[in-house]
BABARO-122078 format. One line per 5 residues: number of its first residue (from 1); their letters; for each residue y, z, x of C-alpha. Coordinates in Angstrom, 2 decimals. Example, Ala and Ser with C-alpha at 12.3 -4.5 7.8 and 13.67 -1.06 7.14 Angstrom:
1) AS) -4.50,7.80,12.30  -1.06,7.14,13.67;
//
This chain:
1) XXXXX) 13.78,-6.81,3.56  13.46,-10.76,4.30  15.25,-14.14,2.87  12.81,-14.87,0.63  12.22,-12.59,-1.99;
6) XXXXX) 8.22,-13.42,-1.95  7.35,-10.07,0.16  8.60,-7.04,0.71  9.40,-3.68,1.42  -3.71,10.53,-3.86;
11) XXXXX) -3.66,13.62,-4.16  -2.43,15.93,-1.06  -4.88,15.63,1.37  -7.02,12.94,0.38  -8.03,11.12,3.27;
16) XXXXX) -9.20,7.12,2.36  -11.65,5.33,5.53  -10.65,2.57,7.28  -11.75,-0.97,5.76  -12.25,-4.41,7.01;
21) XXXXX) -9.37,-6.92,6.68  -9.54,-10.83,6.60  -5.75,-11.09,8.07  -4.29,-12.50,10.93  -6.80,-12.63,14.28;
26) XXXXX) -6.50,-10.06,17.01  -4.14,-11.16,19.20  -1.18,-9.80,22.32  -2.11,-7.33,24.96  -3.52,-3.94,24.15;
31) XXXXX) -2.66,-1.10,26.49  -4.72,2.14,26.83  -3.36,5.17,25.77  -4.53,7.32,28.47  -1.44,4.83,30.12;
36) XXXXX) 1.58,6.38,28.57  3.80,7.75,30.41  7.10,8.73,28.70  10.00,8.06,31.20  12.12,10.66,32.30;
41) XXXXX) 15.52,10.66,32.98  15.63,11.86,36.25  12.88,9.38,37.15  14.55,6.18,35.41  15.25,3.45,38.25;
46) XXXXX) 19.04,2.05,39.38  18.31,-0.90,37.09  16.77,0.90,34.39  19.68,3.19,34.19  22.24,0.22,34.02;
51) XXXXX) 20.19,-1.89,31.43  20.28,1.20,29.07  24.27,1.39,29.78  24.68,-1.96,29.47  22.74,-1.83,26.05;
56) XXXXX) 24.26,0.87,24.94  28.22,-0.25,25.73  27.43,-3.56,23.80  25.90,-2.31,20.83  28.95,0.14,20.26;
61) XXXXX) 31.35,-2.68,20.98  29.44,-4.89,17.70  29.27,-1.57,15.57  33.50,-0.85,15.96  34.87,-3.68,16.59;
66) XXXXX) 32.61,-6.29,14.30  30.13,-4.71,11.80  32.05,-2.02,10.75  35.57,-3.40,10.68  33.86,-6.48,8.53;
71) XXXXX) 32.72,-4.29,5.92  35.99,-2.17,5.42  38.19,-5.38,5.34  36.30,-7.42,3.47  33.75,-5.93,0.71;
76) XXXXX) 35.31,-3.48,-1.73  36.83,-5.03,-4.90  40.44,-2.55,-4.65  40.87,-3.58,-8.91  37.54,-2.88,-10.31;
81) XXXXX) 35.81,-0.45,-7.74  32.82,-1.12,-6.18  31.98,-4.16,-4.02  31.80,-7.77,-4.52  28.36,-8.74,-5.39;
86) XXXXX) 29.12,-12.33,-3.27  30.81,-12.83,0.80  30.21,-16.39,1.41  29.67,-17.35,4.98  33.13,-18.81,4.91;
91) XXXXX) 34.19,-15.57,3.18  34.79,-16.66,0.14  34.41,-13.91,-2.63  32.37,-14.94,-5.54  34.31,-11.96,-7.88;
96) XXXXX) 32.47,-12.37,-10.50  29.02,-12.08,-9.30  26.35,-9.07,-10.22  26.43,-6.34,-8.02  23.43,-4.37,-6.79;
101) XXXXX) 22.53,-0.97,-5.86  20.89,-1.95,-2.92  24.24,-3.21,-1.42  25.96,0.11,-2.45  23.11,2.34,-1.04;
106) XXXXX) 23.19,0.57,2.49  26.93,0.35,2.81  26.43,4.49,1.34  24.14,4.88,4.55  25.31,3.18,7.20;
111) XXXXX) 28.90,4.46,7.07  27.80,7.85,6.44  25.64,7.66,9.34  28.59,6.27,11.33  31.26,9.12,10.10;
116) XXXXX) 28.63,11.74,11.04  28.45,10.18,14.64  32.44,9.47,14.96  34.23,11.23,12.84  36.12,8.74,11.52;
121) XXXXX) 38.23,9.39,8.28  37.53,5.45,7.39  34.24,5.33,7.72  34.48,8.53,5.39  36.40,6.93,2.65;
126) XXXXX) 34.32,3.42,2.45  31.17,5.93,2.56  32.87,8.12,-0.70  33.49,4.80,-1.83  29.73,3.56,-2.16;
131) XXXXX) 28.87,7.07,-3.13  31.44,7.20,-6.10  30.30,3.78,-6.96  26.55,4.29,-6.99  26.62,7.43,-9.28;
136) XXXXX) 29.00,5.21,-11.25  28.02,1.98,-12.10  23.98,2.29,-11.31  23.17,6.23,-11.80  21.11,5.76,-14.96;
141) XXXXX) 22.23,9.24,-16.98  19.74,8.60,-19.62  16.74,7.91,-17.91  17.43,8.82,-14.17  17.22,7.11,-11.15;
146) XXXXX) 19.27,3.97,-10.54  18.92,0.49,-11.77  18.91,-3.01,-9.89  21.97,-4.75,-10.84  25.77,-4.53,-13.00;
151) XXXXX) 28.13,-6.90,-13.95  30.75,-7.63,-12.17  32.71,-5.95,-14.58  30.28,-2.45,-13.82  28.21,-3.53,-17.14;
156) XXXXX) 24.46,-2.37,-16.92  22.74,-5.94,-16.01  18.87,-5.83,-15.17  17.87,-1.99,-15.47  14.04,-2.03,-14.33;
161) XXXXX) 12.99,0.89,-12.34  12.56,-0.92,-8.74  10.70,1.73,-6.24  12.27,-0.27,-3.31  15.91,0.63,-5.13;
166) XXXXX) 14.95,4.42,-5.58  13.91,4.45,-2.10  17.44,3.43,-0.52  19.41,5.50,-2.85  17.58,8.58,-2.26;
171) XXXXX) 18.22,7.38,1.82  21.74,6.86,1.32  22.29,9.96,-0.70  20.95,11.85,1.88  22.78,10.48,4.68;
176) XXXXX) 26.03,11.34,2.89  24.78,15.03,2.40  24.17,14.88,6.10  28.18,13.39,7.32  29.82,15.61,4.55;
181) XXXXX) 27.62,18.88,3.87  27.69,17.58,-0.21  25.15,19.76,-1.94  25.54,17.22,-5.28  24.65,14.06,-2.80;
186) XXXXX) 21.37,16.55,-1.43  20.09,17.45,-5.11  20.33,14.16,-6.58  18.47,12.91,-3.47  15.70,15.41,-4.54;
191) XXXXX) 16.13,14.12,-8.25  15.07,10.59,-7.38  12.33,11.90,-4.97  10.96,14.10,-8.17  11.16,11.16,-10.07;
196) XXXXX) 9.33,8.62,-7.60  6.80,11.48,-7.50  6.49,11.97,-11.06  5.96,8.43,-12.08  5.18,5.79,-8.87;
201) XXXXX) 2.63,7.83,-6.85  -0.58,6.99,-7.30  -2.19,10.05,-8.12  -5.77,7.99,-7.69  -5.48,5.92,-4.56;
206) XXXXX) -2.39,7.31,-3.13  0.72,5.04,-1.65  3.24,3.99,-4.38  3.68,1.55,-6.87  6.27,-1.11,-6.73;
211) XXXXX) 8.30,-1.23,-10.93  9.01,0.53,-14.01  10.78,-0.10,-17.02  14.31,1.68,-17.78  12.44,4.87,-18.74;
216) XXXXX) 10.05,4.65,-16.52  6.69,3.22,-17.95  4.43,0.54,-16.63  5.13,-2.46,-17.19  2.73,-5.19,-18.03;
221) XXXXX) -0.62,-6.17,-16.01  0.72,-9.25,-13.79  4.89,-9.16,-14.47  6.72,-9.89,-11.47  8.79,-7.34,-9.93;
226) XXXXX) 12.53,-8.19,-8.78  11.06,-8.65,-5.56  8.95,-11.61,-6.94  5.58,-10.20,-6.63  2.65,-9.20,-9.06;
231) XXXXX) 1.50,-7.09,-6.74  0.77,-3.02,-7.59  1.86,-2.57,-3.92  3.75,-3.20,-0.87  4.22,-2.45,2.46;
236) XXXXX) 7.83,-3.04,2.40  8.36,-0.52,-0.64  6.00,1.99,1.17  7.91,1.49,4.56  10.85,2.36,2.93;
241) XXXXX) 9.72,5.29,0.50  8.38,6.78,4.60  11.96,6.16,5.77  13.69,7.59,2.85  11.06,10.98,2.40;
246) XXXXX) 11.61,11.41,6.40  15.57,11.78,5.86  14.97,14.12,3.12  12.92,15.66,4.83  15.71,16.53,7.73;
251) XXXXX) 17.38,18.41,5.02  15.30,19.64,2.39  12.42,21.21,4.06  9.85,21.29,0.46  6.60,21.54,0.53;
256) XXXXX) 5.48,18.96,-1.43  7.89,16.46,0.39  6.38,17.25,3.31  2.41,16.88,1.97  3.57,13.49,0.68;
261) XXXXX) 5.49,12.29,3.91  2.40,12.64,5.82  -0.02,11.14,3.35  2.25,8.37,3.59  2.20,8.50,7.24;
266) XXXXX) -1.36,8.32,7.11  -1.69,5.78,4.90  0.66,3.19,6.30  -1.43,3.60,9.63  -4.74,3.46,7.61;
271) XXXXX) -4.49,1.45,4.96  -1.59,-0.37,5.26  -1.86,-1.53,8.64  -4.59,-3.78,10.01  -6.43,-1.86,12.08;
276) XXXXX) -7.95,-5.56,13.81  -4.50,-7.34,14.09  -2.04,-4.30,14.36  0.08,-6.18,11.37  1.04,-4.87,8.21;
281) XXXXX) -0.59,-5.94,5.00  2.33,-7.42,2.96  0.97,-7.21,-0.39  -2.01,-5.06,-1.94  -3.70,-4.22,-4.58;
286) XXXXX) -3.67,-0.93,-6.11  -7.12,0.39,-4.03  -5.79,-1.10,-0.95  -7.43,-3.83,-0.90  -5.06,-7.05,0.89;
291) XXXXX) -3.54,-9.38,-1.52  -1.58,-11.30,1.21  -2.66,-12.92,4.33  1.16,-13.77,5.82  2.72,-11.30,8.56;
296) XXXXX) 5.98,-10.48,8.73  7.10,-9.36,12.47  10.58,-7.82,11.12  8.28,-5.36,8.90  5.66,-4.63,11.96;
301) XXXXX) 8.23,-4.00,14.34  10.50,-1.68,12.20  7.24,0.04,11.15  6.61,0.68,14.61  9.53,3.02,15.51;
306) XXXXX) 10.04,4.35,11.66  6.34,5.44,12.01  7.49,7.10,15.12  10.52,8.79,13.84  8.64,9.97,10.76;
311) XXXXX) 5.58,12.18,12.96  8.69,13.54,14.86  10.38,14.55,12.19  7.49,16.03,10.43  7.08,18.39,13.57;
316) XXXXX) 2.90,17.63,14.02  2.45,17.36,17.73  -1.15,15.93,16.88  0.46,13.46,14.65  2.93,12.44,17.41;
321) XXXXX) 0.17,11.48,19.85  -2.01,9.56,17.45  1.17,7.76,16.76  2.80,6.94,20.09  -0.29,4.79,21.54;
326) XXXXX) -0.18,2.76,18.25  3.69,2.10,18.12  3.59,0.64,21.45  0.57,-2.00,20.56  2.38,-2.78,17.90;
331) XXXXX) 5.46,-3.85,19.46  3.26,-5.60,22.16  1.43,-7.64,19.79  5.00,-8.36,17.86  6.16,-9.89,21.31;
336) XXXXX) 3.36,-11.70,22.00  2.90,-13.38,19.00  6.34,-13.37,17.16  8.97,-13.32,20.09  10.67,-17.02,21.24;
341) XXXXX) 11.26,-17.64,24.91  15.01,-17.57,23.77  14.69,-13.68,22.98  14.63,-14.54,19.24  11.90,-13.25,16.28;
346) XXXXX) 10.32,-15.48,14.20  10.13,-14.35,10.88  6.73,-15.05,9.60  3.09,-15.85,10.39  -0.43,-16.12,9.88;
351) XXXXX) -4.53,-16.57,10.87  -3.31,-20.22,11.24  -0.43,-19.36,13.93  3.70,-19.49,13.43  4.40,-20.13,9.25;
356) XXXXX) 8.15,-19.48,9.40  10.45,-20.32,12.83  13.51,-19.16,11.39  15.10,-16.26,12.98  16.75,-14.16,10.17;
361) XXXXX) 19.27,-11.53,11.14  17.24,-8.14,10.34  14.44,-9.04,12.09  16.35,-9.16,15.53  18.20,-5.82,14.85;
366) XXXXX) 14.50,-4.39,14.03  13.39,-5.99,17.45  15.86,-4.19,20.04  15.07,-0.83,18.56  11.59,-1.17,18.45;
371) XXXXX) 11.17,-2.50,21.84  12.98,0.06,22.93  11.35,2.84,21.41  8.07,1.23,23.21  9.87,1.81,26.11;
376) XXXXX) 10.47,5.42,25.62  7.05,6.49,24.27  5.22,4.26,27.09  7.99,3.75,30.31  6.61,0.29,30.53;
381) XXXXX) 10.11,-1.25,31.94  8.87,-4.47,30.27  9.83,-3.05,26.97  13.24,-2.30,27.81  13.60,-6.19,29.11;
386) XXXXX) 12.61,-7.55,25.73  15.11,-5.20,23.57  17.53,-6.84,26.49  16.54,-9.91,25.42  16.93,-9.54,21.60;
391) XXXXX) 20.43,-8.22,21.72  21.57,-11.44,24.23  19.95,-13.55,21.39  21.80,-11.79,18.83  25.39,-12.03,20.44;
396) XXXXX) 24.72,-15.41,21.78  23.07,-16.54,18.48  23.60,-14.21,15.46  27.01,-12.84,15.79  29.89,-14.86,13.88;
401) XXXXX) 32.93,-15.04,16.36  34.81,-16.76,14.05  34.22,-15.00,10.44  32.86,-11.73,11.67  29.37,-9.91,11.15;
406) XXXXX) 26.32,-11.53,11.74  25.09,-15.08,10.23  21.79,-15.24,7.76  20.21,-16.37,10.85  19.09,-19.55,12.50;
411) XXXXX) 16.83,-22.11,11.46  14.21,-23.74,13.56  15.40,-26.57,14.78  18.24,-23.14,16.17  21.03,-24.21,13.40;
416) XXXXX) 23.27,-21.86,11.80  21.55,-20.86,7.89  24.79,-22.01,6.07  23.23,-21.92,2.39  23.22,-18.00,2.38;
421) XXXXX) 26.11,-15.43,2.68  27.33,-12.85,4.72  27.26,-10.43,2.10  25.32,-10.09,-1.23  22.07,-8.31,-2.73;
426) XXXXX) 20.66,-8.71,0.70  22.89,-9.23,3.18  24.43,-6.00,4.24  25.46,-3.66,7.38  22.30,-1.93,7.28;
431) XXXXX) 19.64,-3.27,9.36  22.63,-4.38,12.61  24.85,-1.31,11.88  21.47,1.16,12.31  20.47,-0.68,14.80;
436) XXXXX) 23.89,-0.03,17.10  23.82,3.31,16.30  19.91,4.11,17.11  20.52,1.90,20.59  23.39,3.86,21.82;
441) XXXXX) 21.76,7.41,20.33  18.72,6.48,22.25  19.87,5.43,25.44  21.83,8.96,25.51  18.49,10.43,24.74;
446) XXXXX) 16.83,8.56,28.27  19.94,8.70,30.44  21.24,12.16,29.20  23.75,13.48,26.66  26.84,11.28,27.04;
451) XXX) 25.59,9.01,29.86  26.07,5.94,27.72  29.19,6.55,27.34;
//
């Protein structure tokens, strides 16, 4: 996701070559891969050790006494179900605004993913909560799948077919499957991935296309999606489709699902990604060919470590190697060309240099777990530094003291983003929340089970 809405997020076996890009210029160091080394835990330094401590006791600290707390006092509407569709920074609920399923799927997700790790009977109820209220209010019975936005008063508002939507309910549904055991939450999961199949996969090129109408046919040459592009294709509704298949994937081991995950796979690497500049192509057209020439180093950087979790997942041990040299340039050409000396992202740029200074929330939660999962796939301690460095930017920079959560972000001149809240269509406990939760998980993973603690 970003602030502005002006980017986002085959048959089996088909295989598409490489071809040449015109975006962005080759820049940040490139290490060989024959220079991996995984660390292990026995072999992790005195200091190494304590940074992944210190890393992980912080991050837990934001997730249960900040992010999570926010969310449960603040966001569901207790007379008409659901959640308010507006938190302004000064939390101020807008009551009346239009609500949107991709609010309801995150806050479905991330406190599903946070019951399954705690146990906690809240985080339970405010994840049946989202679940009740996305079957509810978006679950389209007629047609399937879910649409964008309601009413405030739960009234069907804008009911295009939005990939990117599908993607994050399918994600959240199966995170709730995976904290509660629901078999419902599972097949409806597989519902909307039978439907993305059916009628977004491009059975010519490959990858996905980005909007549908209500039931599901094309709509018009050149109409702009509700992410405000005319686009056939994204890397930001790809990105997401890989995260959301992967999850499945955990729990639904089909055959199909898994041909498509690693076409995807594939294709992100190939197709998606410049193979010159290591950045993602934001926008393409429906043969691949790039439509867009900005970067986004939020997107690369997330990329790298969902790329990473998606080979694991999928179980290839080929796949894992030709992905774990490329995550790590990745993330080192995301901090040497979008990283501030202050620890902060910048959220855009381009062949002509830095396009967008601003440091937007999600990008900085996408930056400590990506430089950290360079840091376990390569044991370059430099890694582990930078994710150090994001999260001091974040609590020195990002975190509200006073209203709780995390601000929009900061603008370039390093002032607070007052114009945008802390919770709407957007702006939700996805991006920080998974972030917490894959910093402490992984810094169990390098120290040992329950070293973090």
């Amino acid at each position: 996701m970003r602030r502005s809405l002006f980017v986002f997020a085959t048959t089996a076996g088909l295989f598409l070559p490489f071809e040449a890009s015109t975006c962005g210029a080759p820049t940040g160091s490139r290490e060989p891969a024959a220079a991996l080394v995984p660390p292990a835990a026995g072999a992790l330094g005195v200091a190494e050790r304590e940074q992944l401590r210190d890393l992980a006791r912080r991050a837990e600290s934001e997730l249960r006494t900040n992010i999570l707390p926010f969310w449960l006092k603040h966001a569901r509407d207790r007379e008409r179900g659901g959640f308010y569709g507006v938190i302004e920074r000064d939390l101020k609920v807008r009551k009346d605004a239009p609500r949107g399923a991709l609010l309801t799927a995150r806050i479905l997700w991330t406190f599903s993913a946070a019951h399954r790790r705690y146990q906690d009977p809240e985080y339970l109820k405010m994840a049946a909560w989202a679940y009740d209220d996305l079957l509810k209010r978006f679950w389209d019975a007629e047609h399937g799948g879910v649409r964008w936005t309601v009413k405030a008063n739960g009234k069907p508002l804008e009911q295009r077919k939005q990939i990117y939507a599908q993607a994050f309910a399918l994600y959240g549904l199966v995170e709730y499957h995976r904290a509660t055991g629901d078999p419902v939450a599972r097949d409806r999961a597989a519902a909307v991935f039978r439907l993305i199949e059916e009628h977004a996969y491009d059975r010519e090129q490959g990858g996905y296309f980005e909007a549908f109408t209500r039931d599901w046919a094309a709509l018009p040459e050149g109409t702009r999606s509700l992410m405000d592009t005319a686009e056939p294709k994204s890397q930001n509704t790809m990105l997401h489709i890989m995260e959301a298949y992967t999850n499945l994937y955990r729990v639904w081991p089909d055959d199909l699902l898994r041909r498509r995950l690693a076409e995807l796979v594939d294709r992100m690497m190939t197709r998606v990604l410049d193979p010159n500049t290591k950045h993602l192509h934001l926008l393409l057209a429906a043969d691949w060919s790039p439509r867009s020439q900005r970067i986004s180093y939020g997107h690369d950087i997330e990329f790298s470590w969902l790329l990473t979790e998606a080979a694991a997942v999928l179980g290839d041990p080929s796949l894992r190697e030709r992905v774990r040299p490329l995550a790590v340039e990745i993330a080192q050409v995301v901090r040497a060309e979008g990283l501030d000396a202050d620890g902060g992202l910048h959220n855009e740029g381009g062949p002509e240099g830095l396009l967008d200074a601003s440091k937007d929330w999600w990008p900085q939660a996408e930056a400590t777990v990506g430089f950290l999962n360079a840091y376990q796939l390569s044991g370059e301690a430099s890694h582990l530094r930078a994710a150090g460095r994001s999260w001091d930017f974040i609590e020195q920079r990002i975190v509200d003291r006073e209203n709780g959560e995390w601000f929009w972000g900061r603008d370039p001149r390093g002032r607070v983003i007052a114009r945008q809240p802390k919770a709407g269509l957007w702006k939700c406990p996805y991006h920080n929340g998974r972030a917490c939760l894959e910093l402490i998980e992984r810094a169990e993973q390098l120290l040992g089970a329950g070293a973090a603690d």
